[in-house]
N, CA, C and O of each residue as an XYZ file, in Angstrom:
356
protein
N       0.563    -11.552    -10.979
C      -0.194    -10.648    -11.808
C       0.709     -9.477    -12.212
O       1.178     -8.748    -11.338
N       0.958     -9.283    -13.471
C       1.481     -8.136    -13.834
C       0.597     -7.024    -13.992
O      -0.607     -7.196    -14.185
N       1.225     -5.674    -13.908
C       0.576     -4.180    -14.127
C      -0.203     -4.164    -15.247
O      -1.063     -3.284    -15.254
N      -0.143     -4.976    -16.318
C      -0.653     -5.085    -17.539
C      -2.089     -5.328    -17.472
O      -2.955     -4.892    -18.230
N      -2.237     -6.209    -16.292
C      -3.289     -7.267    -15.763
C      -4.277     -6.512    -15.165
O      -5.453     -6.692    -15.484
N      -3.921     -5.590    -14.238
C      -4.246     -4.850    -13.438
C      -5.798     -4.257    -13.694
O      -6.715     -4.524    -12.917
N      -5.944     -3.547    -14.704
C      -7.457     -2.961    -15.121
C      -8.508     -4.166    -15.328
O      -9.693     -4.009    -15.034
N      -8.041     -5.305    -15.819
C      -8.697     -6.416    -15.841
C      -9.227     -6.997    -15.027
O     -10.430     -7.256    -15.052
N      -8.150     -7.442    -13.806
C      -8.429     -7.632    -12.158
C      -9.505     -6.915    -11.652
O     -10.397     -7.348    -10.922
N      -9.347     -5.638    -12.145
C     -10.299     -3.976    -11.554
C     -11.556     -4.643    -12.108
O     -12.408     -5.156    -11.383
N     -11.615     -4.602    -13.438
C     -13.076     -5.004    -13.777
C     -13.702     -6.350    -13.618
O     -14.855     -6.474    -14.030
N     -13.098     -7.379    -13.076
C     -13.618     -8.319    -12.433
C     -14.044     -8.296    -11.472
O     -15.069     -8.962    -11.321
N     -13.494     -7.515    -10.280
C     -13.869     -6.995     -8.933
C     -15.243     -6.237     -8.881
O     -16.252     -6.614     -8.285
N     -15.059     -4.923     -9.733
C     -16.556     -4.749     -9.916
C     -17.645     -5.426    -10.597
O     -18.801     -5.304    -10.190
N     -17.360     -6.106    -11.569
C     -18.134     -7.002    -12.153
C     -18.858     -7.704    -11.175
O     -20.076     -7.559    -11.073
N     -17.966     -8.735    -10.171
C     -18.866     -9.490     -9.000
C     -18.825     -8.876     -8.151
O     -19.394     -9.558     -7.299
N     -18.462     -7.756     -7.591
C     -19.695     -6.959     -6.233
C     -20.508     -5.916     -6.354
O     -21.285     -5.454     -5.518
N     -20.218     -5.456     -7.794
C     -20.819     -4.360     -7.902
C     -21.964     -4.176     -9.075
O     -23.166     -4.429     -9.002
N     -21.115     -3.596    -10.302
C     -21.694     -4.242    -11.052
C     -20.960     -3.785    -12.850
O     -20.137     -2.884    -13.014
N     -21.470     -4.580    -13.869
C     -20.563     -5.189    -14.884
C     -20.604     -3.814    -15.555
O     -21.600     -3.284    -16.048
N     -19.265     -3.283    -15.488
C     -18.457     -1.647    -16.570
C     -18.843     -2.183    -18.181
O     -18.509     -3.255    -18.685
N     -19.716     -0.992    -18.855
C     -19.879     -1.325    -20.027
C     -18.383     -1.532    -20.843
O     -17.313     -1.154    -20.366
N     -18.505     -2.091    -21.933
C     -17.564     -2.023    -22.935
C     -16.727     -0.628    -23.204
O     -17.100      0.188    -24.047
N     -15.484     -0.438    -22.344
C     -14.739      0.655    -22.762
C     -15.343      1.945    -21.687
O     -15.313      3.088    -22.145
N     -15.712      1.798    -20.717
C     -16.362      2.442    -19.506
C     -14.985      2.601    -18.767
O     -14.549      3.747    -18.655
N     -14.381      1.725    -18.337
C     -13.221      1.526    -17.182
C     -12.150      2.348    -18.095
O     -11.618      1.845    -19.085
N     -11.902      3.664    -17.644
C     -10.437      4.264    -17.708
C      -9.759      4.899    -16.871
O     -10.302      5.028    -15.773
N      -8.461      5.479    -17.033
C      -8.082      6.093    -16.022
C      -8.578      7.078    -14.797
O      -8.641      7.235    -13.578
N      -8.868      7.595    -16.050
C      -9.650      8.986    -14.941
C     -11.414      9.304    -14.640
O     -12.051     10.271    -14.222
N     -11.783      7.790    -15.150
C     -13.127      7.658    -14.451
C     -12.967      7.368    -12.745
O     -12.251      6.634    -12.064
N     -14.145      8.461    -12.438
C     -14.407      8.475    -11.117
C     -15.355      7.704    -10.616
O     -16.530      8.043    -10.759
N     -14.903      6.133     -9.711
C     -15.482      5.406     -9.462
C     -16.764      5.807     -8.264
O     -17.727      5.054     -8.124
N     -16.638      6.835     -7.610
C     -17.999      7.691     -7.036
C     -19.285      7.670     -7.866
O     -19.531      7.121     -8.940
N     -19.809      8.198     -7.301
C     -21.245      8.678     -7.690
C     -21.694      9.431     -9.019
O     -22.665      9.204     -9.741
N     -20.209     10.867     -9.177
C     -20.403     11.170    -10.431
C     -19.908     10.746    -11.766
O     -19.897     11.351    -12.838
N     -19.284      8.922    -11.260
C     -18.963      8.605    -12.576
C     -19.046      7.051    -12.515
O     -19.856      6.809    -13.410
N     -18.748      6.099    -12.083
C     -18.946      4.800    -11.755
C     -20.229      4.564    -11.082
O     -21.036      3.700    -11.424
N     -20.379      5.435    -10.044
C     -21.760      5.439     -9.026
C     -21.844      4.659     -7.957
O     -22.898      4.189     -7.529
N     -20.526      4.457     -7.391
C     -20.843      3.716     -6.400
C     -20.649      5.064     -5.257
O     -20.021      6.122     -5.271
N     -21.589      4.346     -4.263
C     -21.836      5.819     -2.919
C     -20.649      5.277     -1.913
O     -20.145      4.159     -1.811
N     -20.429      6.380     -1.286
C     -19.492      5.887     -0.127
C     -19.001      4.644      0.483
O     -17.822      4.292      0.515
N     -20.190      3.898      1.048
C     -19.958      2.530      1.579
C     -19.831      1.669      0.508
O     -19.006      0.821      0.849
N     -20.253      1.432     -0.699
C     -20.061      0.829     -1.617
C     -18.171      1.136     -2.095
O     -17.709      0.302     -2.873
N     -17.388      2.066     -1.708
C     -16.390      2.803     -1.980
C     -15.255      1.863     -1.077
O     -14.204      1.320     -1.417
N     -16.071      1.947      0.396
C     -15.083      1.498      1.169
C     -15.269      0.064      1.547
O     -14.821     -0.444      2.574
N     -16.219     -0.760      0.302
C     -16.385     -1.710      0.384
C     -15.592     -2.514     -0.899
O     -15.198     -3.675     -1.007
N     -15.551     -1.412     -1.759
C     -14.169     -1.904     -2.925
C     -13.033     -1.766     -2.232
O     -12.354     -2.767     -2.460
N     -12.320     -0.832     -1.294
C     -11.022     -1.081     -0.640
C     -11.120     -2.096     -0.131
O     -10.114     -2.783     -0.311
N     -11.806     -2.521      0.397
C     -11.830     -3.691      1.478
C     -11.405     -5.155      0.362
O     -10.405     -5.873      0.340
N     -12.633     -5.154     -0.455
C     -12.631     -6.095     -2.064
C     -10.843     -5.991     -2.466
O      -9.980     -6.867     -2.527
N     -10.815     -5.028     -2.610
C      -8.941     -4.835     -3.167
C      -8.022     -5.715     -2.252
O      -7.360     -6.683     -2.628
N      -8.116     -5.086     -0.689
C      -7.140     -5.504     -0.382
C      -7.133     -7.077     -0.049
O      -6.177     -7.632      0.494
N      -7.994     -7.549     -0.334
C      -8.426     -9.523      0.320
C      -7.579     -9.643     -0.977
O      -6.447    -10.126     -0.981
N      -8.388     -9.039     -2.374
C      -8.103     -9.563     -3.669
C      -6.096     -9.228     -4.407
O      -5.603    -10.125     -5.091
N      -5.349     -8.069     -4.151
C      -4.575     -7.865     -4.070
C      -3.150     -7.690     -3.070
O      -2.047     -7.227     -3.359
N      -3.571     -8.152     -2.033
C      -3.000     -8.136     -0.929
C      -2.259     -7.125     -0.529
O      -1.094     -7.340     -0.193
N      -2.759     -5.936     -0.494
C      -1.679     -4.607     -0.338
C      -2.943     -4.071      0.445
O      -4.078     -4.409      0.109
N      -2.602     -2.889      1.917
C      -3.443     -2.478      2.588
C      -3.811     -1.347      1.040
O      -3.151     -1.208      0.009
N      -5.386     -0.575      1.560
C      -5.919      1.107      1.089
C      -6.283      1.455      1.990
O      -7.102      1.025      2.802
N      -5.551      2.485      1.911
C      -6.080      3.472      3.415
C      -7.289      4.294      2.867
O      -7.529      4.575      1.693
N      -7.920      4.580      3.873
C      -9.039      5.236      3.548
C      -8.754      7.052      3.126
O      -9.394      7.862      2.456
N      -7.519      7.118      3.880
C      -6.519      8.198      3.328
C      -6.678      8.743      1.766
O      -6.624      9.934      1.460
N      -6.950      7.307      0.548
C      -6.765      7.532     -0.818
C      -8.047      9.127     -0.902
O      -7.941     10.251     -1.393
N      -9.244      8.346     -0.081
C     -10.524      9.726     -0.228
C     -10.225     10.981      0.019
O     -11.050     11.883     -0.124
N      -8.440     11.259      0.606
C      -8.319     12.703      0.686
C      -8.207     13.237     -0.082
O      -8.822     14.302     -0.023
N      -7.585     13.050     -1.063
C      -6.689     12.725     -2.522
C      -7.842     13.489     -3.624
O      -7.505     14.092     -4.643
N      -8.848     13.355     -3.288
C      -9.991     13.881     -4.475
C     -10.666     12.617     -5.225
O     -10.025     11.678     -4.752
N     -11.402     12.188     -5.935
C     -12.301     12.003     -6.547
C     -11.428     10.129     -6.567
O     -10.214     10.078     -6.765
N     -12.145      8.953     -6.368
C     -10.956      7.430     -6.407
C     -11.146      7.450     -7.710
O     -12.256      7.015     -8.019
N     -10.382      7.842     -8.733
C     -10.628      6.998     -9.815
C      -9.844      5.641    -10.055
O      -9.110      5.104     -9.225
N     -10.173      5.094    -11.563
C      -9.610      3.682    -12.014
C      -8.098      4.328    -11.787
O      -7.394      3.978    -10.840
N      -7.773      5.098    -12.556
C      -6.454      5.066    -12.590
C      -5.697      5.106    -11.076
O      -4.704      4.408    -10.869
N      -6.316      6.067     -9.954
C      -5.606      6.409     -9.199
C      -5.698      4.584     -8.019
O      -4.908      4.225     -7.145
N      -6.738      3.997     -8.440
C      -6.922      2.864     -7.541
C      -5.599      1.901     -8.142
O      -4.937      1.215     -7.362
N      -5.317      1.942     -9.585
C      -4.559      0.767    -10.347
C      -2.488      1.539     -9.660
O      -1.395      1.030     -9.412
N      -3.143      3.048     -9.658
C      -1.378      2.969     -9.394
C      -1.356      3.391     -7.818
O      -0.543      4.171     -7.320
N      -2.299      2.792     -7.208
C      -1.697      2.484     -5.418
C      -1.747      1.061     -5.794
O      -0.701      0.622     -5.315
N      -2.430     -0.032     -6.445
C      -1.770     -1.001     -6.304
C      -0.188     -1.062     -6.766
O       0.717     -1.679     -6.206
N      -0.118     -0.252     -7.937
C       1.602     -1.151     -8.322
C       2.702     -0.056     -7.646
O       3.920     -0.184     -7.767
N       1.970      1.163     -6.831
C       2.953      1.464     -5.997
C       2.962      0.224     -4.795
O       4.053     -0.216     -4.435
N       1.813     -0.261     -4.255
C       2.221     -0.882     -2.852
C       2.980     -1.844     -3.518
O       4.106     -2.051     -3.066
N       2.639     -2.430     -4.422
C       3.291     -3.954     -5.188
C       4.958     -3.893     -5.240
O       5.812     -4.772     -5.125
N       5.045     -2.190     -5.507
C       6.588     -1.711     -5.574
C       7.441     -1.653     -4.584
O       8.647     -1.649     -4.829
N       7.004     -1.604     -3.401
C       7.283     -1.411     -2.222
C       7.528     -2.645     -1.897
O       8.709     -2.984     -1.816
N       6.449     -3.636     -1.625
C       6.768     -4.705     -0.963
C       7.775     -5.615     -1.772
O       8.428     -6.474     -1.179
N       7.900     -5.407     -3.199
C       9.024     -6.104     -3.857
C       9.981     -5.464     -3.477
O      10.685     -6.228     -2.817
N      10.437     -4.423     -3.522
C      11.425     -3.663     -3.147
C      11.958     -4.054     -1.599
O      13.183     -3.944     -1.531
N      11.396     -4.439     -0.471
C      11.400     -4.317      0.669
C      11.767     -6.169      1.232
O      12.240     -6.595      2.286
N      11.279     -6.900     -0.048
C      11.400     -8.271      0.553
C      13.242     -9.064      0.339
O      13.487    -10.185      0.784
């Protein structure tokens, strides 16, 4: 999967556990929380969980220190971890 791919992947993931991002909804700096996607906490740490089966890179629950998960900030811990482990193999 390339970085290109990436937002696509994103909206498939929510599509089947959560639920389907209108047309042009999914951007960077939407906040997949409550005040902008709407998913509540456990629903939150139930997309990390979704990520990491689906992308194979750990999320620490660490990202929630960070401020608000948005799309963007979820798409570039994947292609940082992605960077790493290419880098590292």
């Amino acid at each position: 999967m390339t970085t290109a791919q990436l937002p696509d992947a994103l909206h498939g993931i929510l599509s089947r556990h959560f639920r389907t991002p209108a047309p042009g909804e999914l951007h960077d700096a939407l906040d997949l929380g409550p005040a902008g996607f709407g998913l509540d906490s456990i629903a939150l740490a139930e997309l990390l969980i979704v990520c990491e089966d689906h992308f194979g890179c750990p999320f620490p629950y660490t990202l929630f220190d960070e401020g608000p998960l948005t799309v963007g900030r979820l798409i570039a811990h994947v292609r940082d971890a992605r960077a790493r482990w290419t880098r590292s193999t």
